[in-house]
Wavefront OBJ file of the C-alpha trace (Angstrom):
o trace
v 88.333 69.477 81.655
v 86.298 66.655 80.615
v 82.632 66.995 80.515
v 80.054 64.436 82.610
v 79.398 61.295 81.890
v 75.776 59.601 81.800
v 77.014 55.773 82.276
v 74.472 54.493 80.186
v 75.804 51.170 78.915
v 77.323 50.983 82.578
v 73.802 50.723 84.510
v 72.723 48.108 81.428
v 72.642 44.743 83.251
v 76.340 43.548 83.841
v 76.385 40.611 81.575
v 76.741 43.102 78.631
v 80.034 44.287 79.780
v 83.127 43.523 81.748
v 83.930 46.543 84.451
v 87.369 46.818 83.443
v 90.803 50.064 83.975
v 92.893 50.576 81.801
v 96.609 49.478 81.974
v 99.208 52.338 82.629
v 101.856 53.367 80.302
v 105.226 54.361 80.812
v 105.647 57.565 79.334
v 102.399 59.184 77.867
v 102.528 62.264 75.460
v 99.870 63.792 73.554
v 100.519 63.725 69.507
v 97.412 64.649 68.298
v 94.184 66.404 69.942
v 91.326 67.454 68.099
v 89.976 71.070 69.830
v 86.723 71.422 67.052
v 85.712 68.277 68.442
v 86.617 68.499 72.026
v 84.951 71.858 72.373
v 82.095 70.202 70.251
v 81.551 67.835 73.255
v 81.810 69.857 75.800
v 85.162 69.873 77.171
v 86.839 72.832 78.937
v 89.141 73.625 76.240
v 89.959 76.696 78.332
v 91.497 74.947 81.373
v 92.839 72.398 78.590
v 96.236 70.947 80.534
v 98.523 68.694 77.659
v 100.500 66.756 80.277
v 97.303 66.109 82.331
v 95.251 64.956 78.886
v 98.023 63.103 78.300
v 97.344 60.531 81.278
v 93.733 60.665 80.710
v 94.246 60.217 77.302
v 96.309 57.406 77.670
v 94.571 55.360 80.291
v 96.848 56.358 83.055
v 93.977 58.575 85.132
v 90.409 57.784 84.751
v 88.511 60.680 84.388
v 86.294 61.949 87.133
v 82.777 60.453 86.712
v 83.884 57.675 84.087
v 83.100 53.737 84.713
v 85.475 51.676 82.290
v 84.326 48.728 80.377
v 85.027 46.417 78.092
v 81.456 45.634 75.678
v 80.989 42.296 75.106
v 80.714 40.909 71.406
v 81.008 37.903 68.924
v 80.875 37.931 65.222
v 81.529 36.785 61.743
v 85.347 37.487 60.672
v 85.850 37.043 56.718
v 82.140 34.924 56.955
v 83.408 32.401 60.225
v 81.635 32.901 63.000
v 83.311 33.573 66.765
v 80.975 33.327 69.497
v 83.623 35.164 71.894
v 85.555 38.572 70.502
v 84.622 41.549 72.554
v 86.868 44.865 73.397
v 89.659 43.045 73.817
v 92.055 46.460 73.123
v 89.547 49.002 74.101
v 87.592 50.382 77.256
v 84.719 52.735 76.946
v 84.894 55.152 79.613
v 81.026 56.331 79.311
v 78.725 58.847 77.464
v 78.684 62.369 77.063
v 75.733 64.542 75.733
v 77.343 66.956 73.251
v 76.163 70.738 72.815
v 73.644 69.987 69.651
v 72.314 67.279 72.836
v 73.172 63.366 71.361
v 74.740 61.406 73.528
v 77.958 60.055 72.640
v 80.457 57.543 73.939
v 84.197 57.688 74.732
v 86.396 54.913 73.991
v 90.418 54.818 74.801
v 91.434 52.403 71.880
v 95.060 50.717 72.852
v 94.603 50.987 76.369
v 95.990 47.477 77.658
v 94.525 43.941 78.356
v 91.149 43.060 79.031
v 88.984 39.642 79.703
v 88.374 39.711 75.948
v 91.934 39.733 74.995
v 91.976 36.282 74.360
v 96.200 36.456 75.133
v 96.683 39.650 73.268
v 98.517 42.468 74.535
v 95.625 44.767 74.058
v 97.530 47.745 72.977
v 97.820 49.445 69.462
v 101.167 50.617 67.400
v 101.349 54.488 66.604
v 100.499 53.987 62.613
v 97.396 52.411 63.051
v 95.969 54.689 65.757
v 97.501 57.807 63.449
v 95.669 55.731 60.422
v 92.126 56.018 62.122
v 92.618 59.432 62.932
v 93.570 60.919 59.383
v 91.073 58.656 57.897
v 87.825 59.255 60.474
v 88.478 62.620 60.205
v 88.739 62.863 56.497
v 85.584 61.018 56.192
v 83.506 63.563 58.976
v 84.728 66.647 56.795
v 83.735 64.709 53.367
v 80.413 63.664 55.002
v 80.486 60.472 55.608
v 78.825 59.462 58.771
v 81.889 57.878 60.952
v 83.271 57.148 64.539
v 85.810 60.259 65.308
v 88.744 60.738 66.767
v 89.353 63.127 69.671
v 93.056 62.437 70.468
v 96.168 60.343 70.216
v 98.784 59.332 72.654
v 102.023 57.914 72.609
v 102.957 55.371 75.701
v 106.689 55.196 75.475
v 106.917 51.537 75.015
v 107.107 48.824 72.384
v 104.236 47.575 70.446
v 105.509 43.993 68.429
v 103.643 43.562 65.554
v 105.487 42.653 62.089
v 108.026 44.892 63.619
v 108.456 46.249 66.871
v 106.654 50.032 66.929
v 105.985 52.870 69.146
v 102.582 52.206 70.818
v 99.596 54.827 71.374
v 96.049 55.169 72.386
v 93.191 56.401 70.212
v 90.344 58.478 72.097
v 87.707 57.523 70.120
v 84.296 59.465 69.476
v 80.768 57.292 68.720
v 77.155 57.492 68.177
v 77.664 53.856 70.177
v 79.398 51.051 69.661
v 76.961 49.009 69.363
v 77.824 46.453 66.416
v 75.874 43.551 64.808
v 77.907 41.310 66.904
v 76.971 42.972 70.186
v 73.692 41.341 68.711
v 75.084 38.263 67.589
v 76.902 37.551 71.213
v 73.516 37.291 73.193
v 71.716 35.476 69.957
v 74.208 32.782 70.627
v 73.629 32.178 74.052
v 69.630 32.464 73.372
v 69.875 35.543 75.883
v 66.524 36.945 74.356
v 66.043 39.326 77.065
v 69.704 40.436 76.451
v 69.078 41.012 72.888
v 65.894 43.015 73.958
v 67.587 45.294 75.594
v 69.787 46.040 73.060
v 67.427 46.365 70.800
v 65.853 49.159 72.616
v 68.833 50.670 73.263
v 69.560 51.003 70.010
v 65.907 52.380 68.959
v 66.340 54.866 71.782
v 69.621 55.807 71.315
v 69.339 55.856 66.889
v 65.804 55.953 66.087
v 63.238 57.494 68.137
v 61.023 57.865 65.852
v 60.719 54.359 65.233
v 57.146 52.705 66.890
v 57.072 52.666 70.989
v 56.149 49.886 73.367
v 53.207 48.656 71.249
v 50.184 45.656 72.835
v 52.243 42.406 72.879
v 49.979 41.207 69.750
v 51.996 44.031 68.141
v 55.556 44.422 69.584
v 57.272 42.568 66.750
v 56.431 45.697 64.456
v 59.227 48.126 66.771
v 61.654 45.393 65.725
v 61.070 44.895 62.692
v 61.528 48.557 61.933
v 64.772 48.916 63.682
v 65.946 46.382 61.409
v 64.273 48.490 58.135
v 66.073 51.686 59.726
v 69.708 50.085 60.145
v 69.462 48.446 56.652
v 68.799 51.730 55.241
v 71.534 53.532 56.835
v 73.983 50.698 55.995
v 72.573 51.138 52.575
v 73.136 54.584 52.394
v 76.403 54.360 54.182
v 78.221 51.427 51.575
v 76.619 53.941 48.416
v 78.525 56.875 50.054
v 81.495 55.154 50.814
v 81.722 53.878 47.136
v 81.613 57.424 46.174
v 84.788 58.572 47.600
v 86.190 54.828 46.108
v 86.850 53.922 50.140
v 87.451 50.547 50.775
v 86.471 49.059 54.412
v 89.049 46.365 54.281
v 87.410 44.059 57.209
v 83.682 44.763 56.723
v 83.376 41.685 59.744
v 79.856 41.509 61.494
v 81.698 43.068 64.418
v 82.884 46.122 62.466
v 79.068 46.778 61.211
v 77.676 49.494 63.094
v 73.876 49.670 64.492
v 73.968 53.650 64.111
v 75.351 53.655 60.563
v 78.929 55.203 61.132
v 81.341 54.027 59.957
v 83.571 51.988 62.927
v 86.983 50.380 62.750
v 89.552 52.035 60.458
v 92.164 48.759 60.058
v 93.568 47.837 56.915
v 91.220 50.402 55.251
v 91.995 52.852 51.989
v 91.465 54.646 48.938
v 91.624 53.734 45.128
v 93.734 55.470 43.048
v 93.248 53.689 39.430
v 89.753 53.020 39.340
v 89.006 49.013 38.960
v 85.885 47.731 41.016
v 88.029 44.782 42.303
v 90.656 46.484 44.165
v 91.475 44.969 47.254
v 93.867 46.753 49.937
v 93.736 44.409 52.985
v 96.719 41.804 53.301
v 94.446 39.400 55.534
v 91.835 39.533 52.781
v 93.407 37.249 50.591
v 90.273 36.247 48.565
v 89.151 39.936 48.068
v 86.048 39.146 49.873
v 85.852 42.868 50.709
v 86.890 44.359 47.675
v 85.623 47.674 46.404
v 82.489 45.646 44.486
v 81.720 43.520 46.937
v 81.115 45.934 49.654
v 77.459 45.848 49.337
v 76.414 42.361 48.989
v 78.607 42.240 52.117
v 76.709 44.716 53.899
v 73.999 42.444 52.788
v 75.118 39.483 54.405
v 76.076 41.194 57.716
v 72.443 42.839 57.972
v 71.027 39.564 57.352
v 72.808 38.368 60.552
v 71.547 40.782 62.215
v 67.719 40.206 61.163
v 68.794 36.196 62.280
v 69.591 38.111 65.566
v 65.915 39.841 66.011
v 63.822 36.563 65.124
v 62.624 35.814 68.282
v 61.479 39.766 68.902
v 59.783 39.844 65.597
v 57.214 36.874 65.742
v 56.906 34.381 68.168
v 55.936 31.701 64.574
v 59.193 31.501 63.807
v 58.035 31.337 60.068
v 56.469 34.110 59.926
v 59.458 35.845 61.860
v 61.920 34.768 58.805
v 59.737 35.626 56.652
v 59.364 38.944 57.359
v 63.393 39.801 58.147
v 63.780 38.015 54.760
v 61.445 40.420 53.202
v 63.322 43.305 54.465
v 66.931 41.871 53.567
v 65.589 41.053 50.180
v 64.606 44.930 50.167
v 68.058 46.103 50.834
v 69.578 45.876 46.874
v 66.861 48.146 45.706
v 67.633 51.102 48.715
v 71.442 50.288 47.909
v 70.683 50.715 44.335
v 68.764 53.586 44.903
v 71.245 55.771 47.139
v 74.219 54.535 44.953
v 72.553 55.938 42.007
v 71.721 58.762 43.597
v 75.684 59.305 44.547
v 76.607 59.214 40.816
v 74.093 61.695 39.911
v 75.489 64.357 42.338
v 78.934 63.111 41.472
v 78.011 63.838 37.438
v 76.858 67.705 38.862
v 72.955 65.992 38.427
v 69.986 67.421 40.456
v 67.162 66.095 38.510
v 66.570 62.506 37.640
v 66.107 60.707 34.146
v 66.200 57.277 33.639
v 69.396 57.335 31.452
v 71.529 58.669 34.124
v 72.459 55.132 35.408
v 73.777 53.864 32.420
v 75.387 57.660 31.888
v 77.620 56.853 35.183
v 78.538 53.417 33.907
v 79.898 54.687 30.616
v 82.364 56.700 32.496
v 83.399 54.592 35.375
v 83.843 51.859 32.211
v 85.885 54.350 30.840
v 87.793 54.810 33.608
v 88.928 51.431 34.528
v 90.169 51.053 30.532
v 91.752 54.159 30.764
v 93.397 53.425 34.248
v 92.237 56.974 35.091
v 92.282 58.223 39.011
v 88.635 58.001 40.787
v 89.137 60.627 43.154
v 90.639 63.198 39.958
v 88.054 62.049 36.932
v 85.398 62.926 38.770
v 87.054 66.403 39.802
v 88.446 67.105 36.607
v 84.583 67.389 35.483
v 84.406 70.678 36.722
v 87.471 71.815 34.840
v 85.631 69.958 31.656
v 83.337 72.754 32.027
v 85.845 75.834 31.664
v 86.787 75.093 28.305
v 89.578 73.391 25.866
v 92.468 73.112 28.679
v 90.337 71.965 31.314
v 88.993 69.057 29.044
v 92.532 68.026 28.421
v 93.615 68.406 32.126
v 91.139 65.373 32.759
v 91.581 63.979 29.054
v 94.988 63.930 30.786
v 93.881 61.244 32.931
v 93.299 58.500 30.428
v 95.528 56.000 29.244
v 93.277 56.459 25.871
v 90.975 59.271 25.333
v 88.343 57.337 22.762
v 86.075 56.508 25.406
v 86.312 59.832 27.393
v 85.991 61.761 24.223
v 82.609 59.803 23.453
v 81.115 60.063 26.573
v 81.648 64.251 27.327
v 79.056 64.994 24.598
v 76.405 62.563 26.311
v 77.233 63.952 29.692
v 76.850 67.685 28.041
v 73.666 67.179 26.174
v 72.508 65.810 29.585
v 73.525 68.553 31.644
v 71.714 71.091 29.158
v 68.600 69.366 30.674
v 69.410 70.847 34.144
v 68.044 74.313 33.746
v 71.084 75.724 35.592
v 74.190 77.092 33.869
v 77.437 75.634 33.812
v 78.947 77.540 36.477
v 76.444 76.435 39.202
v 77.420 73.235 37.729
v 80.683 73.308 38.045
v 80.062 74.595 41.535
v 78.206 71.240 42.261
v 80.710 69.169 41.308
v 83.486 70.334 43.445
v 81.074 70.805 46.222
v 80.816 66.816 46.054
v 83.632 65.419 44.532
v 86.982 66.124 46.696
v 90.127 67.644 45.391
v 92.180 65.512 48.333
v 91.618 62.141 49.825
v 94.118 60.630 52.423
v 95.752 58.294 49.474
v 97.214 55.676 50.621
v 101.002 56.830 49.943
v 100.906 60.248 51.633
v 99.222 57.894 54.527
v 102.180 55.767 54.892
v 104.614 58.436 54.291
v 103.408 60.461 57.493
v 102.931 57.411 59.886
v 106.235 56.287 59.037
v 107.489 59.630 59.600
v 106.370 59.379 63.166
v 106.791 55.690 64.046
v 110.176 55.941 62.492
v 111.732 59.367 63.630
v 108.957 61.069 66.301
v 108.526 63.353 63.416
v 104.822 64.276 63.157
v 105.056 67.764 60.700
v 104.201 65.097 57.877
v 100.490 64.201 59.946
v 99.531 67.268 60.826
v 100.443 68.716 57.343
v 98.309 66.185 56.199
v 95.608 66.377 58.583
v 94.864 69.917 58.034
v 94.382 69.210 54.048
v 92.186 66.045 54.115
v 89.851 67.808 56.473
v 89.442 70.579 53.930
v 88.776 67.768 51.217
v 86.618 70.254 48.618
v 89.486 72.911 48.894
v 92.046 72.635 46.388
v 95.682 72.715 48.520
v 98.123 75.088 48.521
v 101.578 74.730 49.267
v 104.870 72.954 47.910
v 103.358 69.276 48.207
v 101.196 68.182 46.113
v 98.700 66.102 47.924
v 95.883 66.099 45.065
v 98.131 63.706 42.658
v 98.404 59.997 42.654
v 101.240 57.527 43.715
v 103.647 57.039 41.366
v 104.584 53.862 40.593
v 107.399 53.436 43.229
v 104.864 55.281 45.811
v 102.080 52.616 45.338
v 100.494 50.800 48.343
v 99.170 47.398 47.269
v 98.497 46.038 50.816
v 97.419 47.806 54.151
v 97.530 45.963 57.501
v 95.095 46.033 60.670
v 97.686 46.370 63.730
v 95.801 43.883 66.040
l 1 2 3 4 5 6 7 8 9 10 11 12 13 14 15 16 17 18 19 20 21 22 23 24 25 26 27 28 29 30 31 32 33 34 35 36 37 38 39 40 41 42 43 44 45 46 47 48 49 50 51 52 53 54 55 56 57 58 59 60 61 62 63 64 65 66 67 68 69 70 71 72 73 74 75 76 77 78 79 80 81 82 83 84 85 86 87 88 89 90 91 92 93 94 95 96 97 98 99 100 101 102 103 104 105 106 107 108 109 110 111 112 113 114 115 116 117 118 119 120 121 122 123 124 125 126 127 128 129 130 131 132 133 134 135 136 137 138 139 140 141 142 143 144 145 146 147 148 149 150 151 152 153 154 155 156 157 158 159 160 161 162 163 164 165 166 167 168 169 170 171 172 173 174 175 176 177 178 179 180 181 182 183 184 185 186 187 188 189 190 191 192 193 194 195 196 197 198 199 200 201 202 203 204 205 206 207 208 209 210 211 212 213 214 215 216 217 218 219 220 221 222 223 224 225 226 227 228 229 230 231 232 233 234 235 236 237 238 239 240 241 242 243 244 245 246 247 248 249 250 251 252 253 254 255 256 257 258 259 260 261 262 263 264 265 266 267 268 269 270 271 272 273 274 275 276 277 278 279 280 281 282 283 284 285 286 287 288 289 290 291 292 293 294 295 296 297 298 299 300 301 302 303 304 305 306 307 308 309 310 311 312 313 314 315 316 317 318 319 320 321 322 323 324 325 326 327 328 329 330 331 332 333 334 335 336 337 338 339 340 341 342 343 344 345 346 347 348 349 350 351 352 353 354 355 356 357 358 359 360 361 362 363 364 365 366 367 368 369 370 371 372 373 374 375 376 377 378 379 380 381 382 383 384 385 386 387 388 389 390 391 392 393 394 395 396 397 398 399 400 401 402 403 404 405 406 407 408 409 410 411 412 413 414 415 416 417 418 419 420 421 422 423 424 425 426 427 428 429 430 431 432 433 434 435 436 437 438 439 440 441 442 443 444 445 446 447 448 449 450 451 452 453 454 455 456 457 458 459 460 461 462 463 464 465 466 467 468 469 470 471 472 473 474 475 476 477 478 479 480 481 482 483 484 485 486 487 488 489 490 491 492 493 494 495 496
């Protein structure tokens, strides 16, 4: 069933990794397997066997041709650094080259103890593992670049958290999982030769069209443009998630991706009420990785990263901080730049003026006075666009319509300037902005569902929506509208 694997990070030298198996579980069923994505990667969907991908699934057979291991990392958690974290709940099993040809690793998630536990349990509760699922998934069909998930088993035992839970094990789908504290791990232990190899790993593996092997007067220059090409996809990546209001939760140096996916779906989630200092995460107790911060975060981790590279960029260690510095510095204006860029296409925008900025302001100021919904203002545009009722369906929104009322003629007058009619506007803006988000309430309401009574209708009903995010839903449940006050979420939890 399972396609070959290439063992890449395996036959990497074998301080990068501990050769680890997974722990057996008592009773494995599959809850949740993902066949667009399976048959995506290759698998042999035909001959696909539940009870058998159950085992696999959960750790209890290694696949034929797979090498587990446990990656070694460090990294900064909420800005402290810990020169020692690694997989310490997770084994990748190897790499598979998918039908379009990239190569991409497969992780069990949950899968028992490893040398990097550091005397945890390593294994995962059900809501968390269902939490990554809905949410990766919802961000692939919105178009966010993100980790996947591929399936989800339950083990039949007891996972004690705050409370005891069912456990399971994610099969998780990545570019890599190479993180900035895969980087930061070696950089500690001045392993320069370790941090090397990474670093062409990563160039080989994310950007091959960076420079090759250049004369050693020169070589600095390949590194030095992996570290322009990962700031620019973490750039691009914060701006995008901004634009669906997603909040990261733990944006640690170990949850920062080298390809620019998004990795690590813990106490993440959504905003309703738009305010730019929402914060979800009940270990994030001084909203370091609230909604606004996210990019000067990003900011910080890359900057870790660069400290990382020194030594490959110039010998003159001077000059080598120098030059990182210069590209850090450079990272506000491509954030700024792809963030503005979101708004426009979120405001049904294909041209650029140099108002538009300050047009997107208006209304996300607007917004957060009028405690209006992210996800529905900016959907409810579209309906602006049909007429008197759709105008008050999103008027509707407001707490207050002053503002909104003064800002539709700017945004019309602006639109005029297009040279498109309305309706391929209108088609723009529910091309981009989604009708359904995994919101945080219907979330809990579907793991609970499962953890609490094995009843998984509530996921899957869910599932199929969120991965149809610019389709409005049919059906008795509503899953476009907001919490109300009773269903609100104020805190999310990680499940480590």
């Amino acid at each position: 069933m399972f396609p070959s694997f290439s063992l890449r990070y395996a036959r990497l030298p074998a301080r990068l990794r501990v050769d680890c198996l997974p722990t057996p579980v008592t009773e494995p069923r599959l809850v949740a397997f993902n066949r667009e994505l399976a048959e995506e990667l290759g698998f042999d969907v035909e001959a696909f066997d539940a009870e058998r991908a159950a085992e696999v699934f959960a750790g209890n057979a290694v696949p034929e041709g797979a090498e587990p291991l446990a990656m070694a990392y460090a990294g900064h958690q909420f800005g402290n650094f810990v020169p020692q974290l690694g997989d310490g709940r997770a084994l990748l099993l190897g790499e598979v080259v998918d039908r379009r040809g990239r190569l991409r690793d497969l992780q069990l998630k949950g899968s028992g103890r490893t040398p990097f536990s550091r005397g945890g349990d390593g294994r995962a509760p059900l809501g968390p593992v269902l939490r990554e699922y809905l949410v990766s998934e919802a961000m692939h069909a919105m178009g966010i670049p993100t980790t996947r998930a591929l399936a989800a088993v339950t083990t039949g035992e007891r996972v004690f958290r705050r409370i005891p839970e069912p456990g399971a094990v994610l099969t998780r789908v990545a570019a890599s999982h190479l993180r900035v504290g895969t980087f930061q791990y070696f950089a500690a232990r001045r392993d320069t030769e370790a941090v090397q190899l990474l670093a062409d790993e990563a160039i080989d593996r994310h950007y091959p069209d960076l420079p090759g092997e250049l004369a050693e007067v020169e070589a600095g220059e390949r590194y030095l443009a992996l570290l322009e090409a990962v700031v620019g996809r973490q750039a691009e990546l914060v701006a995008r998630w901004m634009g669906i209001g997603f909040i990261h939760g733990v944006m640690n140096t170990d949850n920062t991706s080298i390809s620019g996916e998004t990795i690590d779906y813990g106490p993440c989630a959504f905003m309703d009420a738009y305010d730019p200092r929402t914060v979800f995460s009940s270990i994030d107790e001084r909203g370091r990785y609230a909604y606004l911060n996210q990019p000067v975060i990003a900011q910080w981790n890359l900057a870790r990263f660069a400290e990382t590279l020194l030594p490959l960029i110039d010998d003159d260690s001077d000059r080598a901080i120098a030059r990182a510095t210069s590209v850090i510095e450079a990272f506000t204006e491509r954030f700024d730049s792809c963030w503005q860029a979101v708004l426009r296409a979120k405001l049904g925008l294909a041209t650029r003026e140099e108002g538009d900025g300050a047009l997107a302001q208006d209304l996300l100021d607007a917004m957060q006075a009028g405690k209006a919904d992210f996800t529905l203002a900016f959907r409810r545009l579209a309906d602006a666009l049909d007429g008197p009722e759709g105008e008050a369906r999103l008027a509707a929104l407001f707490d207050g319509h002053e503002a909104l009322a003064a800002w539709l003629p700017r945004w019309r007058e602006r639109l005029a300037r297009e040279d498109v009619d309305e309706a391929e506007i209108a088609r723009r803006l529910r091309g981009t902005n989604p009708a359904v988000i995994p919101r945080n309430h219907r979330v809990e309401q579907a793991l609970a569902a499962a953890a609490e009574e094995d009843d998984f209708a509530p996921f899957e009903a869910l599932l199929a929506v969120i991965t149809r995010p610019f389709e409005e839903p049919a059906g008795e449940v509503d899953y476009t509208r907001p919490p109300h006050d009773s269903e609100k979420v104020l805190r999310t939890f990680c499940g480590t």
